[in-house]
N, C-alpha and C positions, 0 to 999 in steps of 0.2 A: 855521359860516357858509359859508365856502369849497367844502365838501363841499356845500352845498344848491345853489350857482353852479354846481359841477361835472357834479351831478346833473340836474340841468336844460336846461342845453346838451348836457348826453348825449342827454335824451329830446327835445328840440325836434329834435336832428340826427337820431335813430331815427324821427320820426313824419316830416323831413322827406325820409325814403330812402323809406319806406313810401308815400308820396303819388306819388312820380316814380316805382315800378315801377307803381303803380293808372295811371299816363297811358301808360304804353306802348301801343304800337298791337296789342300782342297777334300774334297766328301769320296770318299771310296767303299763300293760293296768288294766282299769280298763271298767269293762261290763257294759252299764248301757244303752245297747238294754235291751228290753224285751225278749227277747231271750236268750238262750243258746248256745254257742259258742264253735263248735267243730271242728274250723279248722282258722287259724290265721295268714298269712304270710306278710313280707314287700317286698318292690322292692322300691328301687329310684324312684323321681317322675318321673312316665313317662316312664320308661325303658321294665316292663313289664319282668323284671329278680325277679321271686318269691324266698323268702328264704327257709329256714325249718319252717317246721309246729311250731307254738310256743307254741299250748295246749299240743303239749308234755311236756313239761314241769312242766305241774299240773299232779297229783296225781292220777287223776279220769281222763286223760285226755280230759276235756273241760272248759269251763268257765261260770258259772251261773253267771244269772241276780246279778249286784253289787258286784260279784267278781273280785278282780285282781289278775294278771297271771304275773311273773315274766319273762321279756323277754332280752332271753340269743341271742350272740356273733352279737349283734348290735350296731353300732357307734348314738353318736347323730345324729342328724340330720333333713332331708324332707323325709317322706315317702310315699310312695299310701299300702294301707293293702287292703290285701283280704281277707276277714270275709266269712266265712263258717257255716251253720249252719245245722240242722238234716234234713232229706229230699233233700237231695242237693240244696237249696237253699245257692247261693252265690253273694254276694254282695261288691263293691269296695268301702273303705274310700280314697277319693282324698288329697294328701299334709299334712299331719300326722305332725305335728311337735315333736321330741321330746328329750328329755333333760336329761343329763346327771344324776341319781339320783333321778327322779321322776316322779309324776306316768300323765300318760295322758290317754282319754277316747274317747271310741265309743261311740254313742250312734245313735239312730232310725233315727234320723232327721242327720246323717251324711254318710248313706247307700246311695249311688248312683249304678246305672246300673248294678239293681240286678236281677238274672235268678233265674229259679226252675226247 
């Protein structure tokens, strides 16, 4: 009988870990170029393998100044991003770190070896 009490506050504690990582806020950039962001991908550092566009994911598809973008089917990790912006103006963020449930940022002074 003991063992069935045991057993049970096991699995009620396991379902209720399983529940609080499903509400986490998930991976969020947040914009805080002066610019507007309308195009967003990662690759591994260095690989130079782009993923899917991530301003899919908004509404309006892009990312205004001080907005964050909710970014879907990415593991944590090292990144390089490729920032897009209107006028085909694009630009690389080198080594991206980022973490599981929270939010990390671009910003002006992190754009390197950007064309037009």
């Amino acid at each position: 009988m003991r063992w069935m009490v045991v057993s049970i506050a096991l699995l009620v504690a396991g379902t209720c870990e399983v529940a609080a990582q499903a509400k986490g806020k998930g991976i969020r950039l947040w914009n805080l170029t002066t610019a507007t962001i309308t195009g967003f991908q990662l690759s591994p550092v260095g690989k130079n393998e782009w993923g899917a566009n991530q301003t899919l994911n908004d509404k309006d598809k892009e990312v205004d100044h001080d907005e964050r973008l909710r970014i879907t089917g990415v593991e944590p990790g090292r990144y390089d991003a490729r920032v897009s912006y209107a006028g085909a103006k694009q630009c690389i963020v080198r080594d991206v770190e980022i973490k599981a449930d929270a939010v990390f940022s671009v910003a002006d002074k992190d754009l390197k070896d950007c064309t037009k």
